[in-house]
C-alpha positions in Angstrom: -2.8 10.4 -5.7 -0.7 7.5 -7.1 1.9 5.9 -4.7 4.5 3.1 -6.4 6.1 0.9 -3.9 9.0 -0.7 -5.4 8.8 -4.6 -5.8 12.0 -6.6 -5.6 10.3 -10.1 -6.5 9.6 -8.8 -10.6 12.9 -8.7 -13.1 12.4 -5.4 -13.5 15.4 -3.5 -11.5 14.6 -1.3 -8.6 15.7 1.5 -10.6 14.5 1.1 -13.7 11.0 0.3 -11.9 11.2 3.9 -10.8 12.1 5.5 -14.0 9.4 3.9 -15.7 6.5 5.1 -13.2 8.1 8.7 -13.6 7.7 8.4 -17.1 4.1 7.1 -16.4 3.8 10.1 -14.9 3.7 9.0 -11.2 4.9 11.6 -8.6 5.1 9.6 -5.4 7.5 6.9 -4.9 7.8 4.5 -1.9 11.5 2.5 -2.3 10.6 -1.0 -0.4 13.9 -3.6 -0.3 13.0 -5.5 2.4 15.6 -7.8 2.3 18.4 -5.3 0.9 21.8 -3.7 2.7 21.3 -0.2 3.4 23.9 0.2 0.4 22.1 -1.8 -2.2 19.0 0.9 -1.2 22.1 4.0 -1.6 22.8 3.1 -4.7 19.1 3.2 -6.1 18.4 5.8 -4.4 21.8 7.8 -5.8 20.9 6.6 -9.5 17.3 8.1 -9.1 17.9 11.0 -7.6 18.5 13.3 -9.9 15.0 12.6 -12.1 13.1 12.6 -8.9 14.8 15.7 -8.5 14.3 17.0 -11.9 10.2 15.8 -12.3 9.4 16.7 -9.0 9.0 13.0 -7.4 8.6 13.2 -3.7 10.8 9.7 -2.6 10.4 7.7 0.7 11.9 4.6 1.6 10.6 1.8 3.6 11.5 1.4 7.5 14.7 2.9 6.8 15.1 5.7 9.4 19.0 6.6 9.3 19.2 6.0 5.7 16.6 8.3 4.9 17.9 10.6 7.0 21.3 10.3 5.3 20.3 10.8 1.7 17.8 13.3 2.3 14.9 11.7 0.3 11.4 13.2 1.8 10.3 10.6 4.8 9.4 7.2 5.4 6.5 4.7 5.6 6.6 2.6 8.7 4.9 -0.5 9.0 3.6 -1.7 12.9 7.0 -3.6 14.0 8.9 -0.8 12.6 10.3 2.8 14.3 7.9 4.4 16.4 6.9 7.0 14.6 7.7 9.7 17.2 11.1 8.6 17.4 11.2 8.8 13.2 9.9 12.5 13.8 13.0 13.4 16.4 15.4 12.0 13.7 13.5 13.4 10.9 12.7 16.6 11.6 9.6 18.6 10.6 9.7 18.3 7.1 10.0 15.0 6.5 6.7 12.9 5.5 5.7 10.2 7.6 3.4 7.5 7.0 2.3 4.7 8.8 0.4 0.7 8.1 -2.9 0.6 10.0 -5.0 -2.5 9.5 -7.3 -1.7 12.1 -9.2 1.6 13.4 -7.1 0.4 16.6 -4.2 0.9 14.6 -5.7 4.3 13.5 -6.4 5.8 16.9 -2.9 4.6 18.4 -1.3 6.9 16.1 -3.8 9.6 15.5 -2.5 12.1 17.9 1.2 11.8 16.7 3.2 13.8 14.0 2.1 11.6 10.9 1.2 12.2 6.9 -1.1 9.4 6.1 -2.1 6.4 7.0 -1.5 3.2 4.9 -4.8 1.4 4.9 -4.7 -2.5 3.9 -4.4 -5.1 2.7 -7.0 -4.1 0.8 -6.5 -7.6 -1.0 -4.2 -10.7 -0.9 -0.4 -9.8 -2.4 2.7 -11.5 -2.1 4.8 -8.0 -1.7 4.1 -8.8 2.0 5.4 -12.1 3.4 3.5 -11.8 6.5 0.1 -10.5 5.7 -2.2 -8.9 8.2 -6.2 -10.3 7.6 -7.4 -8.7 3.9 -10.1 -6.0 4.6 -11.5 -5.9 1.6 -13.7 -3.1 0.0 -16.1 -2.8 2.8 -13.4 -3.1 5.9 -11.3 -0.2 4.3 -14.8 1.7 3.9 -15.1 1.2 7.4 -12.0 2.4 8.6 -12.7 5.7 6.7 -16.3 5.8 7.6 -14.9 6.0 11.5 -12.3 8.1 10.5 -14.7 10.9 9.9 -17.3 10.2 12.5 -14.2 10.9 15.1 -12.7 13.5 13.2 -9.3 12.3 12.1 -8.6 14.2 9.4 -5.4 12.5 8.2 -5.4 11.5 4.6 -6.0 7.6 3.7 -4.4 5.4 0.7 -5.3 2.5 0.6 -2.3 -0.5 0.1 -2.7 -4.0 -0.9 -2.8 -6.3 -3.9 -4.4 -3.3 -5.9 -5.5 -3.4 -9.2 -6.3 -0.7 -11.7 -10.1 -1.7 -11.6 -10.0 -1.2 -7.7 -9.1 2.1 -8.0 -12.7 4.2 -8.4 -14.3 2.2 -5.9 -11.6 2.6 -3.2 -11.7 6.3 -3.7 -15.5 5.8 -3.7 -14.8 4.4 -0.1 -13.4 7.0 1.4 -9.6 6.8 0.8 -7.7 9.4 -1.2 -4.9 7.8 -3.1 -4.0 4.6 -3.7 -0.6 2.4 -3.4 0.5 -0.1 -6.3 3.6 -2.2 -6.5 2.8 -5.6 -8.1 0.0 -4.5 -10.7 2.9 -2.0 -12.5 5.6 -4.0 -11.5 4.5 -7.3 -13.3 3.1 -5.2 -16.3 4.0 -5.8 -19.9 5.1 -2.2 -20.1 5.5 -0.3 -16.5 5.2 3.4 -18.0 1.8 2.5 -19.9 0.2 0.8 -17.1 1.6 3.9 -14.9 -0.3 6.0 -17.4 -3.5 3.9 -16.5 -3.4 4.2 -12.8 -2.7 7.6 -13.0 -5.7 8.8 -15.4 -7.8 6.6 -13.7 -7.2 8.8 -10.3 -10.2 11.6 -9.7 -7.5 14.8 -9.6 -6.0 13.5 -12.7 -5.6 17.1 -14.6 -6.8 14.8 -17.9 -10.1 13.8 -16.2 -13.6 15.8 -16.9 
């Protein structure tokens, strides 16, 4: 599975960003406006809706608790100095997808009795989405992770995050994770729906694949 995190440093538009990966044919959208008002993120989200809506996109947004809560997109990711992710789950509710960073198998086990999705696992490699990066981990550390993962049983699905490139893709699934998540490699992209289209054949569950 392919998850687009929104970037706001490329002259592509929030929104237009997300049309395009829908048109790639992405399914899984993460909206990530670090720096925005919570009604600069209501307006993307309002102007999105109704194709996310309409193709089946499963939206989260960023940290934003309330807000998510108030538009009634699917969940959240929240990184480590975010919401606790219990609390997210009381405002939430049941439904609602949760995910959560983990740069560490410490960061894996804090969490791993909770009421979580997926974890995001990264950086896989250096990216400037993220001012404040956490130590890259690299092919090998996210194999890791995974690889203690299933020796203690935590059966929560892994996607791995981080300066991502289309060529990283085989060999993170390879590792253990199973999905990947891409901002800067569609967001910088000549055309965002082709290079979409890329990522997303290149993933193993891709209907198109042998």
């Amino acid at each position: 599975m392919l998850q687009y995190i929104t970037n706001t440093d490329c002259a592509t538009p929030v929104a237009d960003q997300i049309f395009a990966v829908i048109d790639g044919g992405c399914r899984w959208v993460q909206i990530r406006m670090k720096d925005a008002s919570d009604d600069e993120i209501r307006k993307v989200v309002e102007a999105v809706m109704p194709k996310c809506i309409e193709k089946e996109v499963f939206l989260l947004l960023d940290d934003r608790v309330e807000l998510a809560k108030e538009l009634n997109v699917g969940g959240v990711h929240l990184g480590k100095d975010d919401m606790p992710c219990s609390k997210a789950r009381m405002i939430l509710g049941p439904a609602a997808v949760i995910g959560v960073t983990a740069n560490t198998f410490a960061d894996v086990v804090a969490v791993s009795n909770l009421d979580i999705d997926y974890y995001g696992i990264g950086p896989f490699a250096t990216t400037t989405t993220k001012k404040h990066l956490a130590p890259v981990l690299g092919i090998e550390g996210i194999r890791q992770i995974c690889t203690d993962m299933n020796e203690k049983e935590i059966n929560i699905p892994k996607v791995a995050v981080g300066g991502i490139k289309y060529e990283d893709v085989l060999p993170l699934i390879e590792a253990g994770v199973n999905g990947v998540a891409v901002s800067g490699a569609i967001a910088f992209a000549k055309d965002l729906v082709k290079e979409t289209e890329r990522f997303v054949a290149s993933m193993p569950n891709y209907e198109g694949n042998s």
